[in-house]
N, C-alpha and C positions, 0 to 999 in steps of 0.2 A: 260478030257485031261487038261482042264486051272484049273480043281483041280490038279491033281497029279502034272502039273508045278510047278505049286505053291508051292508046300511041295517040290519037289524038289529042290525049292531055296531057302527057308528058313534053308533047310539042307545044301548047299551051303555054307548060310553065317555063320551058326552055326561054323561049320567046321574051317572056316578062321578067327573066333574067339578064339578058343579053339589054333591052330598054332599060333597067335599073344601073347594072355598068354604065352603059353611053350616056345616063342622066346624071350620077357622079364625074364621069371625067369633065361635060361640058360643065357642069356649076364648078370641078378644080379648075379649071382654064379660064372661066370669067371670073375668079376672083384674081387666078394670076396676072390677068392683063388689069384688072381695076387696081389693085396694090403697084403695079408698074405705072401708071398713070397720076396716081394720085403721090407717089415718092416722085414723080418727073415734077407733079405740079410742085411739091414740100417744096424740091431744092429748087424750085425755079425764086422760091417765097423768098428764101431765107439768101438765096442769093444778090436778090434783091436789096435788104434791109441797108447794108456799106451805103448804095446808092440814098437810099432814102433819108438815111444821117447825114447823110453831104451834101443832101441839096437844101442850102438855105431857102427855096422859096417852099418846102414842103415840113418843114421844121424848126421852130425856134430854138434860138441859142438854150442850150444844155444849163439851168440855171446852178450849177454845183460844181465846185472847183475838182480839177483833175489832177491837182497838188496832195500826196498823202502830207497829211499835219504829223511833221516830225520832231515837234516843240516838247518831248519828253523823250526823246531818244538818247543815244550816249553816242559820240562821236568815236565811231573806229578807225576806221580807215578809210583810204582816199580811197578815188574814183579809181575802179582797176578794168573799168569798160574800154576806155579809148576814147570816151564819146566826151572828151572836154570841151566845155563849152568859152574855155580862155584860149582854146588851143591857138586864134588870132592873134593874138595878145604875147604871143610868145618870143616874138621877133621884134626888136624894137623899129622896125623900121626899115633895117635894110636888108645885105643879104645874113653870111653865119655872123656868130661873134656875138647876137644880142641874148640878153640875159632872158631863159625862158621864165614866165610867171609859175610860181606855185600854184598846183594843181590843188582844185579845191575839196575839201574834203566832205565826204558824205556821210551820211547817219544810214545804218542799218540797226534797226530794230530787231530783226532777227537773230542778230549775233549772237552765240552762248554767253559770249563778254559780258554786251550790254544786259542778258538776263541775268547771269549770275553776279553779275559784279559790275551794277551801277553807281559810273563817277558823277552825276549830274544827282545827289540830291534835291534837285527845284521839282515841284509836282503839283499837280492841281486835286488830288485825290480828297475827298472826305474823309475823316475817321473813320466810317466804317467802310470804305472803299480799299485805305490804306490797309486793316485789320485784315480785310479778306484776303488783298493781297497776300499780307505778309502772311499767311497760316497754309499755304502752299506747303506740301511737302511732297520731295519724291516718292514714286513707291520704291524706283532699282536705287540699288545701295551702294553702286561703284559710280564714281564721278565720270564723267566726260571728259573730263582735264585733271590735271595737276595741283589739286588740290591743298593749300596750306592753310592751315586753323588759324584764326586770328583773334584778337583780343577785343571786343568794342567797349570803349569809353564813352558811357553816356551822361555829358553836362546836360543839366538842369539850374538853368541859371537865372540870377534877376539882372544880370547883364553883363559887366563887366569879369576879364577874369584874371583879377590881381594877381593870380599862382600860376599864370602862362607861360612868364620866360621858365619856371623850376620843370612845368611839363613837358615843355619843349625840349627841355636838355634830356629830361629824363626817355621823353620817344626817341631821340635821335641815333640815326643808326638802325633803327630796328622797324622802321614804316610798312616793312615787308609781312611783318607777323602782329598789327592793328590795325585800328579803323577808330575816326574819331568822328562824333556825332553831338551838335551844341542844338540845344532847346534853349531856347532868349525869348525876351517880352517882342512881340508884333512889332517890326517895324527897325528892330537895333540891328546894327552893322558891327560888326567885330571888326575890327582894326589891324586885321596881321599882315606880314609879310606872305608873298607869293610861294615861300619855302617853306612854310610853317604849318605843321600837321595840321594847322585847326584853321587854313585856307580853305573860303567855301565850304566848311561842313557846318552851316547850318541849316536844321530844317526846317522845313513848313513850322510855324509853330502858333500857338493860340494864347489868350490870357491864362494867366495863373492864377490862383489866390490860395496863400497859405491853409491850410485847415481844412478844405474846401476838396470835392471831387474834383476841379480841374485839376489839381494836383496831383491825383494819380493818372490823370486823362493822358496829362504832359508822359508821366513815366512810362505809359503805354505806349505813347507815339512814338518815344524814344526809341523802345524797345521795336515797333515795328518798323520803322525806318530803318534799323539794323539788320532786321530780319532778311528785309529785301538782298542785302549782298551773303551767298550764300557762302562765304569764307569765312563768316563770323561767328564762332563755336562759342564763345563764353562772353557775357554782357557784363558790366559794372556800373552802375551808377554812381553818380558822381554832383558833388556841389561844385559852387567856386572857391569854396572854404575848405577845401579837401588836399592834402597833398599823399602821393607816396614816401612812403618810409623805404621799400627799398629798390634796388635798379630791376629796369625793365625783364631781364633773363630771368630772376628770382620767380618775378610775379607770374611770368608766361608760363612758365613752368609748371608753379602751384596750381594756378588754376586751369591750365591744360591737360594736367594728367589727375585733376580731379574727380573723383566717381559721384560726388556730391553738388550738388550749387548750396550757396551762403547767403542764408534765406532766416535772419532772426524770426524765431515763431515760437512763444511760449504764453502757459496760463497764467493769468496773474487776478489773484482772487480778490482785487480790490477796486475799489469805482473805478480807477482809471484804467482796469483792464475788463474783467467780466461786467462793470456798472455801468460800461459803453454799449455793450450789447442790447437789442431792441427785440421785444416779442413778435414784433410784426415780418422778424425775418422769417417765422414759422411757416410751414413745418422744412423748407430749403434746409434754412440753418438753425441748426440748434445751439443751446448754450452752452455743449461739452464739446462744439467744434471750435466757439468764440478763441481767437487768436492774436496773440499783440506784440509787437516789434519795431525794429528802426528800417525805416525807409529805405536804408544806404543797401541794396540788394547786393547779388551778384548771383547769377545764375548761367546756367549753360543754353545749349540750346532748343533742347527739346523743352523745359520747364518755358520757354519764354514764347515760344508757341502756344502751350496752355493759356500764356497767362492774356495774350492779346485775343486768343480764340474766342474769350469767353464772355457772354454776356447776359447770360442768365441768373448768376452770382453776384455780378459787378453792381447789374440792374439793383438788384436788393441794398447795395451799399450806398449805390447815389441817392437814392429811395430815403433809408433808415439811418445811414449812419451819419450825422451831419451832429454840428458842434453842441455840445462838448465831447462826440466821435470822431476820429478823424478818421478817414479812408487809407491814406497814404500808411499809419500804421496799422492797419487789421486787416485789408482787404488780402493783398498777398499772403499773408503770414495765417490768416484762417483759409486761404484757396487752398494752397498748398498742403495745411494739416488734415483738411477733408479729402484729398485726392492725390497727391502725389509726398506725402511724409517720409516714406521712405528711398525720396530721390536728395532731402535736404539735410545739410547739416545742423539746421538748427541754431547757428552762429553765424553772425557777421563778418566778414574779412576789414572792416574799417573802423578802426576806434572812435572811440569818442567818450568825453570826462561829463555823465552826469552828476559827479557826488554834490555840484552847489546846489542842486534842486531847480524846480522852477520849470516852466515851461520848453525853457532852452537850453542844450551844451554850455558849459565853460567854452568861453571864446581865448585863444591864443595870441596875444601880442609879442614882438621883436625879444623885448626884457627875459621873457619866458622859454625863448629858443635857448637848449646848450644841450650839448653832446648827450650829459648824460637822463636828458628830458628824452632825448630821441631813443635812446638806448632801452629807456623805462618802456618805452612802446613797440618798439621792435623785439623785446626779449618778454614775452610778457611772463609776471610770477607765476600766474596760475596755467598750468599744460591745458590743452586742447585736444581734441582729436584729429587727424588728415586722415584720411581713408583709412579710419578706425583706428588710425595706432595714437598716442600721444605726443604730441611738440609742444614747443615752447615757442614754433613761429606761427601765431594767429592772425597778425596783424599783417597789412598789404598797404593799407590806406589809412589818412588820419584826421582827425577834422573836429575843432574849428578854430580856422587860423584867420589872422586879421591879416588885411595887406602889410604892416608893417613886420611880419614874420616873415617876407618874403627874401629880404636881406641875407638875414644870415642864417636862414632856411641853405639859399645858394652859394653862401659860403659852407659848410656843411654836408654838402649834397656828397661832394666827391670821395671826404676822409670816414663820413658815419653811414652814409646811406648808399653809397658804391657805384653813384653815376657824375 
């Protein structure tokens, strides 16, 4: 009896082993046919959707244009699809023999070109749209292309640029290793020729007002509008009252194989340097960072990244330092002594004659040009340092000259100043 139990419950459990199998495979088998079903139904859907776009009576017109907006692009190269849309137009008429139409060209956005090295300065960007842009930086360290350092020139101007035909001789020949860039009042049109470095390179630009933080707004925008073309290793700022002292090669040179940027930044214990400073810049800036200098910059291009990156600083300046402070000389020259001191040299590369006093430079008329005026400034008495060592060439730039220096400036240029 407790044998035949026995076998009759291991047949039992057999049993309700053999039911638990068959009740796995049929629930595997109805989900494989409900997943083959409902992927038949998917693609029947989506199959669909072409039809249902195209039938005007089950959808109204698409209210959003299918045109990319390519009104800040940079024109590279033509149409290399086939898919001309002159290609009509090519014949004039009859059979061979007619003149086909230029093929039209297209804008790619995409292009390394037009990212690294935009010709179309026009832009609709805001300050801080521009800013962001411009503070891009790679992380990988070897270029994509062919990389040559160039010099950018940034005017800051109240409009006109009396010493144009002296800069234009002076870039000529050498377009290949600069970049020119004009800040002018809202609304002026510069008057050059189609050959002339300083065709089309104005940019966006905003009011100024001497003394004022638009003043260094303008220097900033300068600066990042430059930033954008990524061939542009060393920045200068620049008036209209400014000329080179000496030819292009010299300058490219100095400030190419620079270790330093030329960033006037020094203490000066008297109202008009430490009695500018305001307590409310506390506890950001203190009074042993307070710094003061000339405008006329020159930096490279990591320092020029700082200097547009930054807004935490700048804020405290538009804030506190307002007239009898000016921005344009403290804000850089104290950034830089807080954060980056040992990237600068601490000197100017462009002269300039305060000894009459006063609010302004000695200004420069015709009478005042002669060989050995130029020579005074091009050899200066007191040495300097270039990458630590001592020279006597400090000077690049000169400033301030009236348009009627512009004469015999260009008589001059070729036998004193070597262009």
């Amino acid at each position: 009896m407790a044998r035949g139990g026995k076998e009759e419950g291991e047949k039992h459990i057999g049993l309700l082993k053999l039911a638990q199998t068959l009740s796995f495979l049929l629930i595997f088998m109805a989900g494989i046919i409900i997943g083959l079903a409902a992927s038949s139904h998917i693609d029947r859907y989506f199959n669909s959707l072409p039809r249902m776009f195209s039938s005007s009576t089950h959808l109204q017109t698409i209210p959003f244009s299918t045109t990319p907006d390519y009104s800040n692009c940079t024109v590279i190269h033509r149409d290399c699809t086939g898919n001309d849309e002159n290609d009509e137009n090519d014949d004039d008429g009859g059979g061979g023999g007619g003149v086909k139409a230029e093929k039209p060209k297209v804008r790619d956005c995409w292009s390394i070109d037009g990212f690294v090295r935009p010709e179309n300065l026009t832009h609709v960007m805001t300050d801080d749209e521009l800013f962001w842009r411009a503070s891009m930086v790679p992380v990988k360290e070897e270029y994509p292309y062919e990389r040559v350092p160039k010099v950018a020139f940034l005017f800051l101007t109240r409009g006109p640029l009396p010493m144009l035909p002296l800069w234009e001789k002076f870039f000529k020949g050498n377009e290949k290793y600069l970049s020119v860039y004009v800040h002018t009042p809202p609304g002026y049109d510069m008057n050059v020729s189609r050959d002339s470095p300083f065709y089309d390179r104005q940019i966006p630009s905003q009011k100024v007002e001497w003394g004022s933080p638009l003043l260094t707004d303008a220097e900033k925008r300068l600066l990042a509008n430059a930033l954008l073309d990524f061939s542009n290793e060393r920045f200068v700022l620049l008036s209209e009252s400014c000329v080179p002292v000496y030819n292009f090669s010299t300058v490219y040179s100095y400030l190419i194989n620079s270790a330093y940027s030329f960033v006037d930044s020094y203490d000066e214990p008297t109202r008009y340097g430490r009695g500018r400073y305001s307590r409310k810049m506390l506890p950001d800036i203190k009074l042993h960072h307070w710094r003061k200098g000339s405008q006329w910059f020159e930096v490279n291009r990591k320092i020029a990244i700082y200097i547009i990156s930054d807004s935490k600083y700048y804020s405290l300046f538009k804030q506190f330092c307002r007239p009898a402070c000016y921005p344009d000389e403290h804000y850089i020259p104290t950034f830089l002594n807080m954060f980056h001191g040992s990237m600068n040299a601490n000197r100017s590369v462009t002269w300039v004659d305060w000894s009459i006093g006063g609010p302004h430079p000695a200004t420069y008329a015709a009478a005042n040009i002669t060989e050995e005026f130029l020579q005074s400034i091009r050899k200066n008495e007191t040495d300097c340092l270039y990458n630590d060592e001592p020279t006597s060439l400090c000077f690049l730039f000169a400033r301030k000259f009236s348009p009627s220096a512009l004469a015999p400036l260009m008589n001059l240029s070729s036998t004193v100043m070597g262009f």
